[in-house]
C-alpha positions as CSV (number, residue, x, y, z in Angstrom):
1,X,-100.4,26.2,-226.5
2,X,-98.1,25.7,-223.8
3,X,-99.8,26.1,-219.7
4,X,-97.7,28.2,-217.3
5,X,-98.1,27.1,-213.6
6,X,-98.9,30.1,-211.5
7,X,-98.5,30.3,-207.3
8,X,-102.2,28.5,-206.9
9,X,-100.9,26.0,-209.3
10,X,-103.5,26.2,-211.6
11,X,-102.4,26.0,-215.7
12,X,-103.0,29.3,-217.3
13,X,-102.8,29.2,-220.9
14,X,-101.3,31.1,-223.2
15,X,-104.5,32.2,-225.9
16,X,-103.2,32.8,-229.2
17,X,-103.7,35.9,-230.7
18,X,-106.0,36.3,-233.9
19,X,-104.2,36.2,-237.4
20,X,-105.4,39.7,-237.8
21,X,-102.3,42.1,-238.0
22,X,-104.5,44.9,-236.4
23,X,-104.2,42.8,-233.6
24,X,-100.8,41.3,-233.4
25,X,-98.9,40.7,-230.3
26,X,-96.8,43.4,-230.7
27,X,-99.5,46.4,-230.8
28,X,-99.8,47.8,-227.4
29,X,-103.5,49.2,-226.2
30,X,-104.7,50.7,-223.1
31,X,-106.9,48.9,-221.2
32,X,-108.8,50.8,-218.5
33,X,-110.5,48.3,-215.8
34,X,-112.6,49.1,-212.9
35,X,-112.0,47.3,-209.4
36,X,-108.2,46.2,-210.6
37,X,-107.4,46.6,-206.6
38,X,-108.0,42.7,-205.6
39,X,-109.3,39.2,-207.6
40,X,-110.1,39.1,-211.4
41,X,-109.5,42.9,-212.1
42,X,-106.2,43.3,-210.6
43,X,-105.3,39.1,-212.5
44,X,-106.1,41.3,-215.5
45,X,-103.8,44.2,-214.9
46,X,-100.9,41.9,-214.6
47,X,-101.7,40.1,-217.8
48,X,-102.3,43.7,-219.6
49,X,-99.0,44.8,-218.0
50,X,-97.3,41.6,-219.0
51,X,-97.9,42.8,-222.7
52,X,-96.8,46.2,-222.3
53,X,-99.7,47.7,-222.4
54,X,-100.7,51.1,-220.7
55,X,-102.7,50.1,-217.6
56,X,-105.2,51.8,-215.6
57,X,-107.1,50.7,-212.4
58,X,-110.2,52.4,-211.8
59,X,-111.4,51.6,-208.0
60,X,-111.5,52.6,-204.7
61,X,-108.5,51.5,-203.9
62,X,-104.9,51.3,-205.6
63,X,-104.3,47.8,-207.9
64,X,-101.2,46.3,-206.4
65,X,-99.5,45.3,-209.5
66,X,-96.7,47.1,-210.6
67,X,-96.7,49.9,-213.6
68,X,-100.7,50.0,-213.2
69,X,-101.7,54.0,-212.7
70,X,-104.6,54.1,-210.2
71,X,-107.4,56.7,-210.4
72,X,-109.3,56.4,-206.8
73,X,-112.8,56.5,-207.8
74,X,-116.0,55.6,-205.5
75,X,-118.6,54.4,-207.9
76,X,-121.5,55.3,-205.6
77,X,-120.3,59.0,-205.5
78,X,-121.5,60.6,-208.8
79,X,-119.0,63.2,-208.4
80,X,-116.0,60.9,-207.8
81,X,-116.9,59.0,-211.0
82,X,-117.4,62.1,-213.0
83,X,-114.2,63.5,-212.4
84,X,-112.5,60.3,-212.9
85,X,-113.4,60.5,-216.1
86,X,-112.3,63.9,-217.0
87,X,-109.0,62.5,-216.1
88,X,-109.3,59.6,-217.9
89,X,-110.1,61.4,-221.3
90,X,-107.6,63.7,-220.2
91,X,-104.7,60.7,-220.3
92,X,-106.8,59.3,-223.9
93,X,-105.8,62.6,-225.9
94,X,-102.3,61.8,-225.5
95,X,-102.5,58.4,-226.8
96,X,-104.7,59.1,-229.2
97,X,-105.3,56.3,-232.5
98,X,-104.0,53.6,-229.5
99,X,-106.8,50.7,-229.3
100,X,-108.2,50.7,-226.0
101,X,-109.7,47.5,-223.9
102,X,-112.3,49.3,-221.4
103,X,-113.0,46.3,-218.7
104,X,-116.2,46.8,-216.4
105,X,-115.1,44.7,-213.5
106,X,-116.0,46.1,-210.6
107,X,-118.9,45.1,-208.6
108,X,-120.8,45.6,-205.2
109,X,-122.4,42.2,-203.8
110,X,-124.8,42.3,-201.0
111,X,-126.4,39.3,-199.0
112,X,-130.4,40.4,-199.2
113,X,-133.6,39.0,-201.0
114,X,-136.4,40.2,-203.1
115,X,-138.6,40.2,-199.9
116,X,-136.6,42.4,-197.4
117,X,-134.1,44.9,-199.9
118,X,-134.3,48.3,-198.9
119,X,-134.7,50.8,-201.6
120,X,-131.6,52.6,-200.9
121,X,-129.6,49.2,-201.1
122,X,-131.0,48.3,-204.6
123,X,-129.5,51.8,-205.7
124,X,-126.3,51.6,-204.1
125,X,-125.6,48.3,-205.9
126,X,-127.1,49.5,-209.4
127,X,-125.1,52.9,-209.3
128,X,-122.0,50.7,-208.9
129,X,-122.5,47.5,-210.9
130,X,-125.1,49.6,-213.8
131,X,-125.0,53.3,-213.4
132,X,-121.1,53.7,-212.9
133,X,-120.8,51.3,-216.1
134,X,-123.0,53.9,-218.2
135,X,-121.3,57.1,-216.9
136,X,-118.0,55.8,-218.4
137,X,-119.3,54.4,-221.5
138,X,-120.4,57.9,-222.3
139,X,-117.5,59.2,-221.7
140,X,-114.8,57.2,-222.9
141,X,-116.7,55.5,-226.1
142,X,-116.6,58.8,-228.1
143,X,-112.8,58.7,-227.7
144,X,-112.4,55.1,-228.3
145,X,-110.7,54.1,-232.2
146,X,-112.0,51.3,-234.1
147,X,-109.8,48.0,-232.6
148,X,-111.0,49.1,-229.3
149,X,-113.2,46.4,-227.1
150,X,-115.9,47.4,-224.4
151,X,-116.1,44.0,-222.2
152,X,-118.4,43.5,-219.4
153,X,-117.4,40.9,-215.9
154,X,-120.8,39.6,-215.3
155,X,-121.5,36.4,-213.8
156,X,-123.1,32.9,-213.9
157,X,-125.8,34.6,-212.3
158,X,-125.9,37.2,-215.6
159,X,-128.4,34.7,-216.9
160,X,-129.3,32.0,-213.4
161,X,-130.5,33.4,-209.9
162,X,-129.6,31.9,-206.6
163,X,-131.4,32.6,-202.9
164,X,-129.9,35.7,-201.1
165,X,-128.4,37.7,-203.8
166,X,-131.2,39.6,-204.9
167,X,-129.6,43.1,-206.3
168,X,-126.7,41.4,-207.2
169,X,-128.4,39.2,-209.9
170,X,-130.6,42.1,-210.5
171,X,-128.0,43.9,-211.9
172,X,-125.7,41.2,-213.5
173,X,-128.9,40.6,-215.8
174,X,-128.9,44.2,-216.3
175,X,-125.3,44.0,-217.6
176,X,-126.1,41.2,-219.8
177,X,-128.6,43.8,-221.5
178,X,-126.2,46.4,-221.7
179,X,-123.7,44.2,-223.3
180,X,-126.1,43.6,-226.3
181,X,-127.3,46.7,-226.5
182,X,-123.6,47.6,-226.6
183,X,-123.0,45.3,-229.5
184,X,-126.1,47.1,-231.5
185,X,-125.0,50.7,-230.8
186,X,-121.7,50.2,-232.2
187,X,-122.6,48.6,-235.1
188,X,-120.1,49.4,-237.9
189,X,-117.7,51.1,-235.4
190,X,-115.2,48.4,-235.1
191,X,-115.3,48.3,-231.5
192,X,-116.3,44.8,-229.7
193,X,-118.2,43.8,-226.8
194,X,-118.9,40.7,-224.6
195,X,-119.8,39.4,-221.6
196,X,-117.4,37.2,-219.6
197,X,-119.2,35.0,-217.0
198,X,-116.7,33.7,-213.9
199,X,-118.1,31.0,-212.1
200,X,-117.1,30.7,-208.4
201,X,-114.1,32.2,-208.5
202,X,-111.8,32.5,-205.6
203,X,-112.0,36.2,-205.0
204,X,-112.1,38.0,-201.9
205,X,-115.2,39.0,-202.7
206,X,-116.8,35.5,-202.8
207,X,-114.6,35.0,-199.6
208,X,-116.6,37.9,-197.9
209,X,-120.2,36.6,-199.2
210,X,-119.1,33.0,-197.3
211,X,-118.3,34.7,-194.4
212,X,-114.5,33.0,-195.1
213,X,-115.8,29.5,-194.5
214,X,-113.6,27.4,-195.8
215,X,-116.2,24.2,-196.0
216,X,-118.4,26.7,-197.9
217,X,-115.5,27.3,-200.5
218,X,-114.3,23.5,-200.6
219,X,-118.4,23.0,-201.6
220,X,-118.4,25.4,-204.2
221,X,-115.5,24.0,-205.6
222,X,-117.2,20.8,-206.2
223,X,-119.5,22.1,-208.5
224,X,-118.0,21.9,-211.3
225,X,-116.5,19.4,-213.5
226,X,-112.7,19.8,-211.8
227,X,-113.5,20.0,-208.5
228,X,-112.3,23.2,-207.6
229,X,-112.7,27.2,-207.8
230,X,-112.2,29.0,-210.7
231,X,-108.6,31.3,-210.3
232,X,-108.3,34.7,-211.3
233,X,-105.9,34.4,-213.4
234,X,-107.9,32.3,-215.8
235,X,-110.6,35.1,-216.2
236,X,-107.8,37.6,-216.9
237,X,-106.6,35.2,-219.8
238,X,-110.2,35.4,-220.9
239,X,-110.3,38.8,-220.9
240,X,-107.4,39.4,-222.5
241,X,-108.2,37.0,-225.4
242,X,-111.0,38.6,-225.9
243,X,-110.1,41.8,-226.1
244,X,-107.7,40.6,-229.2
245,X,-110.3,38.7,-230.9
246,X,-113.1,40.8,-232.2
247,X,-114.8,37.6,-233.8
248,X,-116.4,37.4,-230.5
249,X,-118.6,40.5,-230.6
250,X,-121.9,40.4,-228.5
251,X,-120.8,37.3,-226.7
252,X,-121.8,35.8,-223.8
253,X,-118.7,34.1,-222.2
254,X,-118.5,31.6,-219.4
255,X,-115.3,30.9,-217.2
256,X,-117.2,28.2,-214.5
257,X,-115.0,25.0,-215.5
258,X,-118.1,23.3,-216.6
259,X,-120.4,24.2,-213.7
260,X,-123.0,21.3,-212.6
261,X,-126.8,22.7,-213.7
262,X,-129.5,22.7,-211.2
Protein backbone atom coordinates (compact mmCIF):
# COMPACT_ATOMS: atom_id res chain seq x y z
CA UNK A 1 0.00 0.00 0.00
CA UNK A 2 1.19 3.16 -1.23
CA UNK A 3 -0.26 6.72 0.89
CA UNK A 4 -1.49 9.53 -1.40
CA UNK A 5 -1.06 13.11 0.15
CA UNK A 6 -4.30 14.99 -0.08
CA UNK A 7 -4.60 19.16 0.29
CA UNK A 8 -4.67 18.77 4.39
CA UNK A 9 -1.60 16.71 3.93
CA UNK A 10 -2.69 13.81 5.63
CA UNK A 11 -1.71 10.05 3.98
CA UNK A 12 -4.75 8.43 2.67
CA UNK A 13 -4.21 4.95 1.88
CA UNK A 14 -5.08 3.02 -0.76
CA UNK A 15 -7.18 -0.32 0.99
CA UNK A 16 -6.89 -3.25 -1.00
CA UNK A 17 -9.70 -4.80 -2.30
CA UNK A 18 -10.74 -8.44 -1.04
CA UNK A 19 -9.53 -11.45 -3.27
CA UNK A 20 -13.14 -12.10 -3.83
CA UNK A 21 -13.93 -11.61 -7.63
CA UNK A 22 -17.54 -10.51 -6.74
CA UNK A 23 -15.76 -7.75 -5.49
CA UNK A 24 -13.01 -6.82 -7.71
CA UNK A 25 -11.94 -3.31 -8.56
CA UNK A 26 -13.43 -3.23 -11.66
CA UNK A 27 -17.28 -3.95 -10.69
CA UNK A 28 -18.92 -0.72 -10.35
CA UNK A 29 -21.96 -0.29 -7.52
CA UNK A 30 -24.08 2.43 -6.50
CA UNK A 31 -23.62 3.86 -3.41
CA UNK A 32 -26.42 6.08 -2.02
CA UNK A 33 -25.17 8.25 1.13
CA UNK A 34 -27.02 10.62 3.12
CA UNK A 35 -25.59 14.21 4.10
CA UNK A 36 -22.73 13.87 1.04
CA UNK A 37 -23.22 17.92 0.96
CA UNK A 38 -20.10 18.76 3.43
CA UNK A 39 -17.31 16.53 5.76
CA UNK A 40 -17.17 12.67 5.73
CA UNK A 41 -20.27 12.06 3.39
CA UNK A 42 -19.31 14.32 0.58
CA UNK A 43 -15.02 12.62 1.25
CA UNK A 44 -16.98 9.51 0.45
CA UNK A 45 -18.63 10.59 -2.76
CA UNK A 46 -15.41 11.56 -4.16
CA UNK A 47 -13.81 8.23 -3.34
CA UNK A 48 -17.17 6.39 -4.79
CA UNK A 49 -16.87 8.65 -7.80
CA UNK A 50 -13.16 8.02 -8.06
CA UNK A 51 -14.09 4.25 -8.77
CA UNK A 52 -16.76 4.96 -11.20
CA UNK A 53 -19.34 4.19 -9.34
CA UNK A 54 -22.96 5.62 -9.68
CA UNK A 55 -23.24 8.22 -6.86
CA UNK A 56 -26.02 9.62 -5.11
CA UNK A 57 -26.16 12.39 -2.32
CA UNK A 58 -29.12 12.27 -0.18
CA UNK A 59 -29.29 15.70 1.91
CA UNK A 60 -30.50 18.95 2.29
CA UNK A 61 -28.31 20.39 0.26
CA UNK A 62 -26.43 19.45 -3.12
CA UNK A 63 -22.76 17.32 -2.59
CA UNK A 64 -20.27 19.53 -4.28
CA UNK A 65 -18.35 16.84 -5.91
CA UNK A 66 -18.59 16.33 -9.40
CA UNK A 67 -20.83 13.48 -11.24
CA UNK A 68 -22.70 13.00 -7.74
CA UNK A 69 -26.74 13.26 -8.46
CA UNK A 70 -28.32 15.07 -5.54
CA UNK A 71 -31.84 14.30 -4.28
CA UNK A 72 -32.79 17.32 -1.80
CA UNK A 73 -34.25 15.63 1.06
CA UNK A 74 -35.04 17.12 4.69
CA UNK A 75 -34.94 14.27 6.95
CA UNK A 76 -37.17 15.89 9.58
CA UNK A 77 -39.97 16.21 6.89
CA UNK A 78 -41.62 12.72 6.59
CA UNK A 79 -42.96 13.72 3.36
CA UNK A 80 -39.61 14.96 1.83
CA UNK A 81 -38.00 11.56 2.87
CA UNK A 82 -40.80 9.50 1.54
CA UNK A 83 -40.68 10.88 -1.79
CA UNK A 84 -37.07 10.67 -1.92
CA UNK A 85 -37.35 7.43 -1.85
CA UNK A 86 -39.83 6.79 -4.51
CA UNK A 87 -37.26 8.38 -6.60
CA UNK A 88 -34.56 6.52 -5.40
CA UNK A 89 -36.17 3.08 -6.17
CA UNK A 90 -37.23 4.65 -9.17
CA UNK A 91 -33.31 5.16 -10.38
CA UNK A 92 -32.65 1.21 -8.61
CA UNK A 93 -35.02 -0.49 -11.37
CA UNK A 94 -32.74 0.66 -14.03
CA UNK A 95 -29.71 -0.63 -12.59
CA UNK A 96 -31.01 -3.51 -11.46
CA UNK A 97 -28.48 -6.88 -10.28
CA UNK A 98 -25.83 -3.62 -9.65
CA UNK A 99 -24.43 -4.09 -5.85
CA UNK A 100 -25.35 -1.19 -4.05
CA UNK A 101 -23.31 0.53 -0.82
CA UNK A 102 -26.34 2.48 1.09
CA UNK A 103 -24.22 4.87 3.58
CA UNK A 104 -26.28 6.49 6.63
CA UNK A 105 -24.16 9.56 7.13
CA UNK A 106 -26.10 12.17 7.93
CA UNK A 107 -26.60 13.47 11.27
CA UNK A 108 -28.27 16.31 13.41
CA UNK A 109 -26.01 17.38 16.53
CA UNK A 110 -27.46 19.61 19.16
CA UNK A 111 -25.66 21.13 22.33
CA UNK A 112 -28.33 20.10 25.30
CA UNK A 113 -28.32 17.62 28.34
CA UNK A 114 -30.42 14.95 29.84
CA UNK A 115 -31.69 17.58 32.39
CA UNK A 116 -32.95 20.49 30.13
CA UNK A 117 -33.97 18.59 26.36
CA UNK A 118 -37.08 19.56 25.21
CA UNK A 119 -39.34 16.81 23.92
CA UNK A 120 -39.61 18.17 20.54
CA UNK A 121 -35.72 18.43 20.26
CA UNK A 122 -35.17 14.71 21.20
CA UNK A 123 -37.48 13.98 18.12
CA UNK A 124 -36.14 16.22 15.75
CA UNK A 125 -32.71 14.63 16.19
CA UNK A 126 -34.07 10.87 16.29
CA UNK A 127 -36.23 11.43 13.08
CA UNK A 128 -33.01 12.51 11.43
CA UNK A 129 -30.19 10.48 12.91
CA UNK A 130 -32.85 7.06 13.65
CA UNK A 131 -36.15 7.47 11.99
CA UNK A 132 -34.92 8.79 8.47
CA UNK A 133 -32.31 5.70 8.74
CA UNK A 134 -35.42 3.26 9.05
CA UNK A 135 -37.66 4.84 6.40
CA UNK A 136 -34.92 4.17 3.76
CA UNK A 137 -33.95 0.82 4.93
CA UNK A 138 -37.50 -0.22 4.16
CA UNK A 139 -37.47 1.02 1.20
CA UNK A 140 -34.30 0.40 -0.52
CA UNK A 141 -33.35 -3.10 1.23
CA UNK A 142 -36.08 -5.00 -0.71
CA UNK A 143 -34.37 -3.84 -3.89
CA UNK A 144 -30.94 -4.34 -2.72
CA UNK A 145 -28.88 -7.77 -4.54
CA UNK A 146 -26.74 -9.86 -2.53
CA UNK A 147 -22.98 -7.97 -2.72
CA UNK A 148 -24.83 -5.00 -1.52
CA UNK A 149 -23.61 -3.34 2.07
CA UNK A 150 -25.85 -1.33 4.52
CA UNK A 151 -23.11 0.81 6.63
CA UNK A 152 -23.99 3.05 9.42
CA UNK A 153 -21.60 6.64 10.41
CA UNK A 154 -21.94 6.53 14.09
CA UNK A 155 -19.51 7.79 16.40
CA UNK A 156 -17.04 7.29 19.38
CA UNK A 157 -19.91 8.35 21.20
CA UNK A 158 -21.96 5.10 19.58
CA UNK A 159 -20.67 3.26 22.58
CA UNK A 160 -18.99 6.44 25.22
CA UNK A 161 -21.07 9.65 26.39
CA UNK A 162 -19.65 13.01 26.93
CA UNK A 163 -21.44 16.22 28.92
CA UNK A 164 -23.76 18.33 26.58
CA UNK A 165 -24.59 16.03 23.81
CA UNK A 166 -27.39 14.39 25.19
CA UNK A 167 -29.71 13.36 22.00
CA UNK A 168 -26.86 13.13 20.04
CA UNK A 169 -25.36 10.07 21.90
CA UNK A 170 -28.90 9.04 22.43
CA UNK A 171 -29.22 8.28 19.12
CA UNK A 172 -25.63 7.19 17.98
CA UNK A 173 -26.30 4.25 20.59
CA UNK A 174 -29.45 3.72 18.92
CA UNK A 175 -27.54 3.27 15.56
CA UNK A 176 -25.24 0.96 17.09
CA UNK A 177 -28.46 -1.29 17.74
CA UNK A 178 -29.75 -0.94 14.46
CA UNK A 179 -26.52 -1.91 12.99
CA UNK A 180 -26.77 -5.37 14.70
CA UNK A 181 -30.04 -5.87 14.35
CA UNK A 182 -29.28 -5.13 10.73
CA UNK A 183 -26.62 -7.77 10.61
CA UNK A 184 -29.41 -10.46 12.11
CA UNK A 185 -32.18 -9.52 9.74
CA UNK A 186 -30.17 -10.16 6.82
CA UNK A 187 -28.87 -13.24 7.75
CA UNK A 188 -28.25 -15.38 4.60
CA UNK A 189 -28.97 -12.37 2.26
CA UNK A 190 -25.43 -11.54 1.33
CA UNK A 191 -25.80 -8.06 2.16
CA UNK A 192 -23.29 -6.58 4.99
CA UNK A 193 -23.47 -4.12 7.61
CA UNK A 194 -21.15 -2.21 10.11
CA UNK A 195 -20.70 0.58 12.01
CA UNK A 196 -17.90 2.99 11.33
CA UNK A 197 -16.96 5.18 14.34
CA UNK A 198 -15.02 8.69 13.41
CA UNK A 199 -13.31 10.22 16.17
CA UNK A 200 -13.03 13.99 16.15
CA UNK A 201 -13.00 14.55 12.82
CA UNK A 202 -12.54 17.90 11.25
CA UNK A 203 -16.04 18.44 9.90
CA UNK A 204 -17.94 21.52 9.81
CA UNK A 205 -20.17 20.00 11.90
CA UNK A 206 -17.73 19.51 14.87
CA UNK A 207 -16.57 23.12 13.83
CA UNK A 208 -20.22 24.41 14.58
CA UNK A 209 -20.51 22.32 18.02
CA UNK A 210 -16.94 24.42 19.11
CA UNK A 211 -18.37 27.46 18.17
CA UNK A 212 -15.20 27.60 15.51
CA UNK A 213 -12.63 27.88 18.31
CA UNK A 214 -9.73 27.02 17.08
CA UNK A 215 -7.97 26.24 20.75
CA UNK A 216 -10.99 23.96 21.18
CA UNK A 217 -10.04 22.08 17.88
CA UNK A 218 -6.06 22.20 18.51
CA UNK A 219 -7.31 20.38 22.05
CA UNK A 220 -9.21 17.84 20.55
CA UNK A 221 -6.60 17.07 18.29
CA UNK A 222 -4.39 16.11 21.12
CA UNK A 223 -6.37 13.36 22.07
CA UNK A 224 -5.25 10.97 20.32
CA UNK A 225 -2.18 9.15 19.65
CA UNK A 226 -0.95 11.60 16.47
CA UNK A 227 -1.80 14.65 17.76
CA UNK A 228 -4.28 15.77 15.47
CA UNK A 229 -8.02 15.59 14.03
CA UNK A 230 -9.12 12.81 12.13
CA UNK A 231 -9.60 14.04 8.09
CA UNK A 232 -12.46 13.13 6.08
CA UNK A 233 -10.97 11.60 3.79
CA UNK A 234 -9.76 8.86 5.92
CA UNK A 235 -13.35 7.81 7.01
CA UNK A 236 -14.27 7.75 3.29
CA UNK A 237 -11.34 5.17 2.74
CA UNK A 238 -12.99 3.30 5.59
CA UNK A 239 -16.11 3.29 4.10
CA UNK A 240 -15.24 2.37 1.05
CA UNK A 241 -13.20 -0.62 2.24
CA UNK A 242 -15.80 -1.71 3.87
CA UNK A 243 -18.19 -1.73 1.61
CA UNK A 244 -15.80 -4.17 -0.54
CA UNK A 245 -15.03 -6.44 2.17
CA UNK A 246 -17.98 -8.31 3.46
CA UNK A 247 -15.70 -10.24 6.04
CA UNK A 248 -16.64 -7.35 8.23
CA UNK A 249 -20.30 -7.99 8.70
CA UNK A 250 -21.84 -6.60 12.06
CA UNK A 251 -18.79 -4.62 12.85
CA UNK A 252 -18.13 -1.99 14.96
CA UNK A 253 -15.43 0.15 13.34
CA UNK A 254 -13.33 2.94 14.76
CA UNK A 255 -11.53 5.82 12.80
CA UNK A 256 -10.18 8.03 16.13
CA UNK A 257 -6.32 7.58 15.41
CA UNK A 258 -5.98 5.77 18.68
CA UNK A 259 -8.13 8.08 20.89
CA UNK A 260 -6.73 8.59 24.62
CA UNK A 261 -9.54 6.71 27.18
CA UNK A 262 -10.94 8.50 30.06
Amino acid sequence: MFPRWHRDRSPRLQYPVAPNAAFGHNMSSIAILTGASSGIGAAAASRFVENGDTVINISRRTCPVAGVESLPTDFADESSVTSTCGQLIERLASHEGSSICLVHNAALMLKDRCDTTEDDDLRQVLAVNVVGINTLNRALLPKMPAQSSVLYVGSTLSEKAVAGAFSYIVSKHAQLGMMRATCQDLMGRGIHTALICPGFTDTSMLRQHVGHDEGVLDHLGTMNSFGRLVTPDEIADMIFWAHHNPVINGSVMHGNLGQVEH
